[in-house]
MARSE-944891 format. One record per residue (C-alpha): residue number from 1; x, z, y. Coordinates in steps of 0.25 Angstrom, whole numbers. Each point is the difference from the previous one (the first is absolute). Example, Ala and Ser with C-alpha at 12.3 -4.5 7.8 and 13.67 -1.06 7.14 Angstrom:
2
ATOM    k     xx     zz     yy
ATOM    1     49     31    -18
ATOM    2      6     -2     14
***
This chain:
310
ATOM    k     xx     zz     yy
ATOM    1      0      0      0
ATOM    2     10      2      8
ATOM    3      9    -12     -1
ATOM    4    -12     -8      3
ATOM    5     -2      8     14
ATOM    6     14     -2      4
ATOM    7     -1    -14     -2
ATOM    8    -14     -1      6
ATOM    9      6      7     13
ATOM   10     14     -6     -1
ATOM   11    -10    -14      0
ATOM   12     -8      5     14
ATOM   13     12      4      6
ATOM   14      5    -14     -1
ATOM   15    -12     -8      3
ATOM   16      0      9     14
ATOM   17     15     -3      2
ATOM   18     -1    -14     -1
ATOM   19    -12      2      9
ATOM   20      8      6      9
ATOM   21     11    -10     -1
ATOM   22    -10    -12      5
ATOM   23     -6      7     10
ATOM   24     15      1      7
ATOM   25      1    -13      5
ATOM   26     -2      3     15
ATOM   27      9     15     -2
ATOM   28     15      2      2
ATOM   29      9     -4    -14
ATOM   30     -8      6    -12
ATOM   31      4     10     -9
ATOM   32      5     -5    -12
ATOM   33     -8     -1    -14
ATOM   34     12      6     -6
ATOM   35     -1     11     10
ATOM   36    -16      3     -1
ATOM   37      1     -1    -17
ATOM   38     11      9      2
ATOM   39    -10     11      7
ATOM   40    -12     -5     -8
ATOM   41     10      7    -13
ATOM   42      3     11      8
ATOM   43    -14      4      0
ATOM   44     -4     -4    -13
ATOM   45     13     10     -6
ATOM   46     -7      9     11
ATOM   47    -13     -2     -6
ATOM   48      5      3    -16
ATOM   49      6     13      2
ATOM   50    -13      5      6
ATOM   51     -8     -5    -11
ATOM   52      8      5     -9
ATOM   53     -3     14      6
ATOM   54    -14     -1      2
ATOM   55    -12     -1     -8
ATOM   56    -10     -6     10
ATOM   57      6    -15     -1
ATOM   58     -8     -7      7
ATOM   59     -2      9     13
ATOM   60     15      1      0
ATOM   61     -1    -17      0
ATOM   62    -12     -2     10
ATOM   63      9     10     11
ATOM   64     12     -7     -2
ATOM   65     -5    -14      2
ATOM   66     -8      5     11
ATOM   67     14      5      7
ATOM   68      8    -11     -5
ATOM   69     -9    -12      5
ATOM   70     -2     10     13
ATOM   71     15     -1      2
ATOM   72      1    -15     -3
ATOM   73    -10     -3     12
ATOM   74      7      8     10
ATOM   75     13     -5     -4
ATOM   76     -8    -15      3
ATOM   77     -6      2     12
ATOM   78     10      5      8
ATOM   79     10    -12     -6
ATOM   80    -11     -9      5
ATOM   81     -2      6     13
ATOM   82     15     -1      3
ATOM   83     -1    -15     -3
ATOM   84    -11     -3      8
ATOM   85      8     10     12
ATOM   86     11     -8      0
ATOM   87     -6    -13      0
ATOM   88      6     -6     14
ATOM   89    -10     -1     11
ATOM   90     -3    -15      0
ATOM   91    -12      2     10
ATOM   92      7      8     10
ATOM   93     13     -9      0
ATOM   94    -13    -12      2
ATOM   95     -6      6     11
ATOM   96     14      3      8
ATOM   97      5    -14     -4
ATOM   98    -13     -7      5
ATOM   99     -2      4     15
ATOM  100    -10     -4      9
ATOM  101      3    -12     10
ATOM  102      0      4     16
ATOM  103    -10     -5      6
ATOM  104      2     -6     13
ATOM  105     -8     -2     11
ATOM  106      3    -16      6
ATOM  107      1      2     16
ATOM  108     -1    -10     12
ATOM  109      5      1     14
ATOM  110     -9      1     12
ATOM  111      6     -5     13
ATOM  112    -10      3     14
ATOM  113     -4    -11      5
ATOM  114     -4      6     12
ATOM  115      6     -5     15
ATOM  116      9      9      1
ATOM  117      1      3    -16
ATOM  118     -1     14     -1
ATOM  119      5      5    -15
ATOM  120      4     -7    -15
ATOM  121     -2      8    -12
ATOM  122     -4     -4    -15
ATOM  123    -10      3     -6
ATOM  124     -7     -1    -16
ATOM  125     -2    -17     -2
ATOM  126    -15      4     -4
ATOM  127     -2      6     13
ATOM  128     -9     -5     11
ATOM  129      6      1     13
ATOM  130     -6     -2     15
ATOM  131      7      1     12
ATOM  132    -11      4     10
ATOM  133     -2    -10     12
ATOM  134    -13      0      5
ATOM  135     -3      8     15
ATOM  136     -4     12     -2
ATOM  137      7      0    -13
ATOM  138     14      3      6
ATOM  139      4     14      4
ATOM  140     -1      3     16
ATOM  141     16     -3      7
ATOM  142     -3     14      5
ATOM  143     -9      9     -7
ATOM  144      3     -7    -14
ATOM  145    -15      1     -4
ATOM  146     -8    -10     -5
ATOM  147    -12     -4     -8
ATOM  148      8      2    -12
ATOM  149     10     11      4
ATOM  150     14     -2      2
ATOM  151      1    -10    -13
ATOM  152      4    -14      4
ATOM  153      2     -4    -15
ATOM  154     -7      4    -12
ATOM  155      5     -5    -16
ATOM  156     -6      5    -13
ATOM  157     -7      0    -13
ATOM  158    -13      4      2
ATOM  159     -5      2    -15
ATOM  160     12     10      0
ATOM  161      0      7     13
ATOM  162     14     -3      2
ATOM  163      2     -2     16
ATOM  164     12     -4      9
ATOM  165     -3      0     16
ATOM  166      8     -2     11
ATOM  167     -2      9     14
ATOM  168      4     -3     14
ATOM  169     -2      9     11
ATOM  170      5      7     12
ATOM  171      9     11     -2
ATOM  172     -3      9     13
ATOM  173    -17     -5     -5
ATOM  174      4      9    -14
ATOM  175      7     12      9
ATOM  176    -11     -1     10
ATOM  177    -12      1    -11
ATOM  178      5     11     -6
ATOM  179      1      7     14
ATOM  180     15     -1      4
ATOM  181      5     -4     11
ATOM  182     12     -9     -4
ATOM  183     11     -3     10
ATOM  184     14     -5      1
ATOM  185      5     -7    -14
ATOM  186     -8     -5     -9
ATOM  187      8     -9     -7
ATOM  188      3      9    -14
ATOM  189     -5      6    -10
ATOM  190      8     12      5
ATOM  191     -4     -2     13
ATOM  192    -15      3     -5
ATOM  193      1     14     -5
ATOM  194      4      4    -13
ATOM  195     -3    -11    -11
ATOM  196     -9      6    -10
ATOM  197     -9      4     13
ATOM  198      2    -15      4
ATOM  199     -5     -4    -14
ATOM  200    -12     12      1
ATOM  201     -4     -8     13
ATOM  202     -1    -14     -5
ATOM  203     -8      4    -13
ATOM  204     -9      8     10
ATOM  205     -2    -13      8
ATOM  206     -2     -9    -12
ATOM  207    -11     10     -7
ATOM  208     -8     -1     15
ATOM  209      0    -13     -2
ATOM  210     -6      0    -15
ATOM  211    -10     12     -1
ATOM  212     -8      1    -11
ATOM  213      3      1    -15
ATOM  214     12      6      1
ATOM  215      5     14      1
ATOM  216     13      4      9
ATOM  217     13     -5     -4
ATOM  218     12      7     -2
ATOM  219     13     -3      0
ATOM  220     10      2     -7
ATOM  221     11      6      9
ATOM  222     12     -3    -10
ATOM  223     -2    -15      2
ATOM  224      1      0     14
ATOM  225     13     -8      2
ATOM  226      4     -5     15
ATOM  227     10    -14     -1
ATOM  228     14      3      8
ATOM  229     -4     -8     12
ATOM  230    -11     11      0
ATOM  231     -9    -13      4
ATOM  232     -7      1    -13
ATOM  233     -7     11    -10
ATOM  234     -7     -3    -14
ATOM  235     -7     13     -6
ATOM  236    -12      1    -11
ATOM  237    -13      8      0
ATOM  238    -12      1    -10
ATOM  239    -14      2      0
ATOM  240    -11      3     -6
ATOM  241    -12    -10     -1
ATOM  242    -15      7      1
ATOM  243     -7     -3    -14
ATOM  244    -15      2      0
ATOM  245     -1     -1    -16
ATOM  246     13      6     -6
ATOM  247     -7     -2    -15
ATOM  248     -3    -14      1
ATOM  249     15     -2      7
ATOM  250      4      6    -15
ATOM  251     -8     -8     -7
ATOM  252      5    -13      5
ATOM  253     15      4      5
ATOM  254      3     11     -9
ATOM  255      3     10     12
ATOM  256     -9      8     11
ATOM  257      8     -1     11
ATOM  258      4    -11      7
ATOM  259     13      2      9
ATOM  260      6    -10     10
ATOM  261     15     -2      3
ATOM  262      5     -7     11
ATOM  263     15     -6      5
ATOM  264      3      0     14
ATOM  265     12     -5      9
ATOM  266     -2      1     16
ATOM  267      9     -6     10
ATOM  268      5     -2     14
ATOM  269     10    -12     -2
ATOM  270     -9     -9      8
ATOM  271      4      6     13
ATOM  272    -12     -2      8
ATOM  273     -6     14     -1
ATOM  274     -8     -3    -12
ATOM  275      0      7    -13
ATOM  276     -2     -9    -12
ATOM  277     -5      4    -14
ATOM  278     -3     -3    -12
ATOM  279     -6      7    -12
ATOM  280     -2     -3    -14
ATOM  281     -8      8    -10
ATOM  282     -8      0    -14
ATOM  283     -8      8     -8
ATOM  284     11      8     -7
ATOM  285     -2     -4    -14
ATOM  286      3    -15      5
ATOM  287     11      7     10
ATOM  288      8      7    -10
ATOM  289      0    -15     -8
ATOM  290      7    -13      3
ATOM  291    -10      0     13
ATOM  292      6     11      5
ATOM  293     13     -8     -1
ATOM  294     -3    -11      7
ATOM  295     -7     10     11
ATOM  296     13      5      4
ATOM  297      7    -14      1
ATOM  298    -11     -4      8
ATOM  299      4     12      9
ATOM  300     14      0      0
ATOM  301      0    -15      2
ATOM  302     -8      3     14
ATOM  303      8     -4     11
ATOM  304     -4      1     15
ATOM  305      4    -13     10
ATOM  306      8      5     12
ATOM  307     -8     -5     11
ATOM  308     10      5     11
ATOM  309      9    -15     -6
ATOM  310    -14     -8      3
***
């Protein structure tokens, strides 16, 4: 009875060994078959000197199967886990080998064809563009008011919100509408006052001009930068834009709020006491995109005519 339970058990123990042994092709190098008959006798010679000692036989059999096969399926996992942790990581070395292509935004060059010509920028080759010309239209020489502001030239994308304007108005009319009483120089930006005070002013001036669905800008202070000449100044702000249905905003665009950021550059290198200005700004999910890009091109691209040559 007992020789044909050895060779039963010494049978199972092979047929779960050369389980094992297929089921290895993805694991580190396998464990040999002479190495796994060699443990399979082990247990077996475990498994006679027991018997040998013990009456209840097949109690002695059913526990040591139990705990050999036990011992067998750990042993296999944890190879097979190991083979699959060292597989190299073909997805992640994909993904940093693939990357995406930078978009750019295609730019044209706009040249005033005003007499005299005022400014050149670029702006978005998608972008509309007027240069206002009508009477009426224009700013006043001396109050720089008109029916549409101080904006002379207007580009953009209306089915994005994406803006560029150009300004021109009277620097002592700006001083003056704030309630100073501007004398001597005003040729700088130093000459002004302190530049982010500057900056403070001509976003006042352009939010009088557009009241409405908006709520006050604020600048960012840190982006205040004056040129060496202390002609010219660039400087960003942001604001947020009033949302009657926040949960339908979600539903199409994924976010509650909506938030505008706008570039700026102002300057006095015209010479004629004017201030020139151009601002370009987008919704910030376009901003912080390839827009956004092309924006500030547009706006350091912006360059003033010196009119004292003319």
């Amino acid at each position: 009875m007992m020789m044909m339970m050895q060779t039963s058990l010494a049978a199972a123990l092979l047929s779960v060994a050369a389980t094992i042994n297929r089921s290895q092709a993805f694991a580190p190098p396998r464990t040999s078959s002479i190495a796994i008959e060699g443990r399979i006798k082990s247990y077996e010679t475990c498994l006679l000197n027991q018997i040998r000692n013990d009456d209840d036989v097949e109690a002695i059999l059913c526990n040591q199967r139990r705990r050999l096969l036990q011992s067998i399926l750990q042993s296999t996992a944890s190879l097979t886990l190991a083979g699959f942790s060292s597989l190299p990581a073909f997805a992640d070395e994909s993904a940093e080998a693939v990357a995406a292509p930078q978009v750019v935004v295609p730019m044209k060059t706009f040249v005033d064809n005003a007499n005299p010509s005022l400014f050149s920028l670029d702006v978005p080759q998608r972008f509309f563009s007027i240069r206002r010309s009508a009477k009426g239209d224009l700013p006043d020489a001396k109050t720089g008011q008109g029916r549409r502001g101080g904006t002379i030239y207007t580009a953009g994308d209306m089915a994005k919100a994406e803006v560029i304007a150009v300004e021109r108005f009277p620097v002592k009319a700006m001083l003056e509408d704030e309630g100073y009483q501007p004398s001597g120089d005003l040729s700088t930006i130093a000459s002004l006052g302190d530049p982010s005070a500057v900056a403070t002013l001509l976003i006042r001036r352009r939010e009088k001009d557009k009241p409405g669905t908006q709520n006050s800008a604020v600048l960012d202070r840190n982006s205040v930068v004056v040129s060496p000449d202390t002609k010219t100044m660039t400087f960003t702000f942001r604001q947020q834009i009033n949302v009657q249905k926040p949960e339908l905003l979600m539903e199409e665009m994924g976010v509650s709020e909506l938030f505008r950021t706008t570039v700026a550059k102002a300057t006095l290198a015209s010479n004629d006491g004017q201030m020139m200005a151009a601002f370009a700004s987008a919704l910030d999910q376009d901003f912080n995109g390839p827009d956004g890009v092309a924006l500030q091109k547009a706006i350091d691209s912006f360059v003033a005519t010196n009119q004292a040559t003319n």
